[in-house]
C-alpha positions, 0 to 999 in steps of 0.5 A: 418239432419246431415253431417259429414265434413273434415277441419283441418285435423279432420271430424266432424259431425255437425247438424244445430246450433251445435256450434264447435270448429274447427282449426285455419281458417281465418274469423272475427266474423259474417262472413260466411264460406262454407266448400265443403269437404262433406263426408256424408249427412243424410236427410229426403231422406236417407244417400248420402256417398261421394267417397270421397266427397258428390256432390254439398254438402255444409255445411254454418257456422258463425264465433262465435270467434277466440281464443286460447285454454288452455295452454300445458306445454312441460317439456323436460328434460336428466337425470344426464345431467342438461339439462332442457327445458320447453315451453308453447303452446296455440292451436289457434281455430276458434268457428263456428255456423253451420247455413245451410247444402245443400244436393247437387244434 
């Protein structure tokens, strides 16, 4: 059984105990967190494609950890100019551990 869900602004197809890597949502470690934007469930039953969500679908998952990704480097620069910039960015991520996926009606 799989589902494929939308969080963040990316989809993700996630099984149960699969560990992800999603964007930044709120949660402290060890709480629960439900996503109801279902766009496919495949089980034993057959695949249910949502238009543009699955009905009564919903996807549980558990906080693992808050953390940062790596460090990116942006290095702006005008030739001949001597204008030079550079800054640093650390994308912010939640790690999630998907427990349960409930099919819907």
């Amino acid at each position: 059984m799989y589902a494929v869900i939308e969080t963040g602004g990316k989809q993700y197809r996630v099984q149960v105990g699969d560990e992800v890597f999603i964007e930044k949502i709120e949660g402290y470690s060890g709480e629960t967190v439900k996503f109801d934007q279902v766009l496919m469930v495949s089980d034993e039953s057959g695949l249910k494609v949502g238009a543009p969500l699955v009905d009564g679908a919903v996807v549980e998952a558990e906080v693992v950890k808050q953390g940062k990704g790596p460090k990116i480097i942006v290095f702006t620069y005008k030739a001949k100019k001597g204008y030079r910039n550079k800054k640093g960015h650390r994308q912010p991520y939640t790690r999630v551990r998907i427990s349960r996926i409930v099919t819907g009606a």
